[in-house]
C-alpha positions in Angstrom: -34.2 -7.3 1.3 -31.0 -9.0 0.4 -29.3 -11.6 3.3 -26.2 -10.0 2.4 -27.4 -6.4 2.6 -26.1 -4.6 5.9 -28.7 -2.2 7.4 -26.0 1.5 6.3 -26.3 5.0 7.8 -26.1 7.4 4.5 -24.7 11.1 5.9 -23.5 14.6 5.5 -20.6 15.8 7.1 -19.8 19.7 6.9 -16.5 21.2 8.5 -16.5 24.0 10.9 -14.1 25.6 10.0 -13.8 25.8 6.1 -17.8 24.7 5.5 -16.8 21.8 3.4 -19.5 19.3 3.0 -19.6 15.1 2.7 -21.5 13.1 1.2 -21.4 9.5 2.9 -22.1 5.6 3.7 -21.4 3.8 6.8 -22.4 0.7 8.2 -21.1 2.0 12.0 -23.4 2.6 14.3 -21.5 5.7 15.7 -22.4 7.8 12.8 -22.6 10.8 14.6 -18.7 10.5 15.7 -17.7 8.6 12.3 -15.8 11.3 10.4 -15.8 9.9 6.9 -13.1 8.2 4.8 -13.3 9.8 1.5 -9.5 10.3 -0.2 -10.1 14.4 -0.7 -12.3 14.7 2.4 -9.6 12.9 4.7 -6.7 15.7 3.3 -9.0 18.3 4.1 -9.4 16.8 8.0 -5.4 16.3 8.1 -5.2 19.5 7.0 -7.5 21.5 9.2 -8.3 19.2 12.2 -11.4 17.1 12.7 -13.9 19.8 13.3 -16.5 18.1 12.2 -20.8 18.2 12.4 -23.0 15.2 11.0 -25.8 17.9 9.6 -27.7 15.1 8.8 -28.3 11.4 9.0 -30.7 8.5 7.9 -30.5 4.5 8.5 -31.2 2.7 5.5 -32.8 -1.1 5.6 -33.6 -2.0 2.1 -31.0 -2.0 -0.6 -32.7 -1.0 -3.2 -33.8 2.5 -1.5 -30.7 3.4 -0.2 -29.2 2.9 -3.7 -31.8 5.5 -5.2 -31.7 7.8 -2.7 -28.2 7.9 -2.5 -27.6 8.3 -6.2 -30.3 10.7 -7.0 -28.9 12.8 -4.0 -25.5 12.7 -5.3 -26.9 13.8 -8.8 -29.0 16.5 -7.5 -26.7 17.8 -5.5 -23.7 17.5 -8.4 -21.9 16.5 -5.3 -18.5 15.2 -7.5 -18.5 19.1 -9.6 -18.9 21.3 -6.8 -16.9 23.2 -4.9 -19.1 22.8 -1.8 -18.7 19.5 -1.1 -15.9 17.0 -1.0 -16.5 13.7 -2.9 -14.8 12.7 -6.0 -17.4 10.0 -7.0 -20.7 9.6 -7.5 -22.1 7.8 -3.8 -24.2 4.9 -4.4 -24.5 3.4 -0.9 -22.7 1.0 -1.6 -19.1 1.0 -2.3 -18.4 4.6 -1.8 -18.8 5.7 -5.1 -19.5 4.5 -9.0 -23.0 3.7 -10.1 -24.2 0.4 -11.8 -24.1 1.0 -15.5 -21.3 3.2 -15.2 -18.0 2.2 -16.7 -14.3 4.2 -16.3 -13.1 5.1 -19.8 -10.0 2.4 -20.3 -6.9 4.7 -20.3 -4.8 5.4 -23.5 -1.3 4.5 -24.3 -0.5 8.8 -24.4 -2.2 8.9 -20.6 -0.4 6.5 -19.3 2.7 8.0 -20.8 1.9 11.4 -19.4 1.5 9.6 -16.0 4.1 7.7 -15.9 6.6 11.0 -16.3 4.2 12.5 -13.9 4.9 10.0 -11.4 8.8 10.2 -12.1 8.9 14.0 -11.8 7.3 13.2 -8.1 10.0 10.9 -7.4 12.7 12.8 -8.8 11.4 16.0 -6.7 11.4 14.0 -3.6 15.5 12.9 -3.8 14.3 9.4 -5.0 16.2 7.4 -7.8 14.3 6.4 -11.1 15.7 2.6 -12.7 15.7 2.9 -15.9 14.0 -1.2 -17.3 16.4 -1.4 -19.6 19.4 -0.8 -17.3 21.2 -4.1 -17.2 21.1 -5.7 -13.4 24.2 -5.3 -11.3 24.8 -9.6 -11.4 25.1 -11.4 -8.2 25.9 -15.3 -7.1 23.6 -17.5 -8.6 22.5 -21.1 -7.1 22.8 -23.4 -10.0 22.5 -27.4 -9.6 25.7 -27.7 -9.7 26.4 -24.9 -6.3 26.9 -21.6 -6.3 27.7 -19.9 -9.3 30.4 -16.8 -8.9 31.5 -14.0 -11.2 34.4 -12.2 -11.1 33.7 -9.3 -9.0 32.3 -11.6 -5.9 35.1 -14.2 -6.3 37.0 -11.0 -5.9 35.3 -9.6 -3.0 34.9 -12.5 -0.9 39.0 -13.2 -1.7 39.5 -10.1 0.4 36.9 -10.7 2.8 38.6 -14.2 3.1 42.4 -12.6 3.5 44.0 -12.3 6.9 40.9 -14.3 8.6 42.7 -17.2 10.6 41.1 -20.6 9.6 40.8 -23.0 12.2 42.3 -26.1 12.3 41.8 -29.5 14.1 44.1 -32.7 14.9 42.1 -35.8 14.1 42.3 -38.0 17.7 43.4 -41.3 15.1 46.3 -40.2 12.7 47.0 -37.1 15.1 46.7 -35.0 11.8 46.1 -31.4 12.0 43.7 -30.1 9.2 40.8 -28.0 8.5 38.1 -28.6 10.1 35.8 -29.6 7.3 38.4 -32.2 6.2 37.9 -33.3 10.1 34.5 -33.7 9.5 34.5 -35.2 6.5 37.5 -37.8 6.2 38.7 -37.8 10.3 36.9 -38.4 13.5 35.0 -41.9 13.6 35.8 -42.1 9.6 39.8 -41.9 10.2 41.3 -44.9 8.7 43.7 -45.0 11.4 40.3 -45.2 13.7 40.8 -49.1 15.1 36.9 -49.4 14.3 37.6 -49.1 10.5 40.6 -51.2 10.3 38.8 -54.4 11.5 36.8 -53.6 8.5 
């Protein structure tokens, strides 16, 4: 046995209520209130409420026979093509599905075309807005090493965001000259020339 093998309950799960069965791995102890995480079974449980039975249960210590029971169940049982149950992939124990050896057919340039539109359509349906790639980006203000780069539609905007807003102004304490107050900062105060500190100089 594996170090890095974790002892795993396989199960089946049926519904009450529509007889839907599931075909499981968990490595919970609570197995008999676990309700399974499959994609198609979970839809059916939001849809018709967690009415749930474990019909039947087994702990599994060895890696290896989990694996083959698990598979050959799954095949047996043609859990993914039948109606009856609610799995979309083969269980191997493991990972919830996909046997060793088993490789996804890549998809095709005229698939993924078909799903892209598919996808769109979904979108489109729900009220959502498609970008188009090739639709040129609306351009906004741009931090180059030089500062901030502006087009003409923000230099524009922040003009009129800028008009009518009183700037404040300050009178330096050494020349008594009223200015902005990044002038203050930057060429009054303690850096006046009139500043008797500076003159000595």
């Amino acid at each position: 046995m594996s170090i890095y093998f974790k002892s795993t309950y396989l199960y089946i799960k049926q519904h009450n209520i529509t007889g839907l069965k599931y075909f499981g791995k968990t490595v919970k102890t609570n197995v008999l209130n676990y309700k399974g995480s499959g994609k198609l079974w979970s839809r059916h449980l939001n849809k018709y409420g967690n009415d749930v039975t474990t019909v039947w249960c087994q702990l599994f210590h060895d890696k290896e026979e989990l694996v083959e029971f698990a598979t050959k169940f799954s095949i047996e049982n043609n859990i993914v093509e039948s109606d009856e149950w609610a799995n979309l992939k083969i269980e191997d124990g493991l990972w919830g599905g996909g046997v060793k050896g088993i490789k996804l057919k890549p998809m095709t340039s005229d698939h993924k075309a078909k799903l892209s539109e598919s996808v769109k359509r979904t979108y489109a349906a729900k009220g959502y807005k498609i970008k188009d790639k090739n639709t040129p980006k609306k351009q906004t203000p741009k931090k180059q090493k030089g500062g901030w780069k502006w087009n003409f539609e923000n230099k524009k905007k922040h003009s009129k965001w800028q008009l009518g807003v009183p700037k404040r102004r300050m009178c330096c304490i050494h020349c008594h000259k009223e200015c902005s107050i990044s002038n203050i900062l930057q060429w009054h105060g303690e850096k006046c020339k009139m500043n008797p500190i500076n003159i000595n100089k």
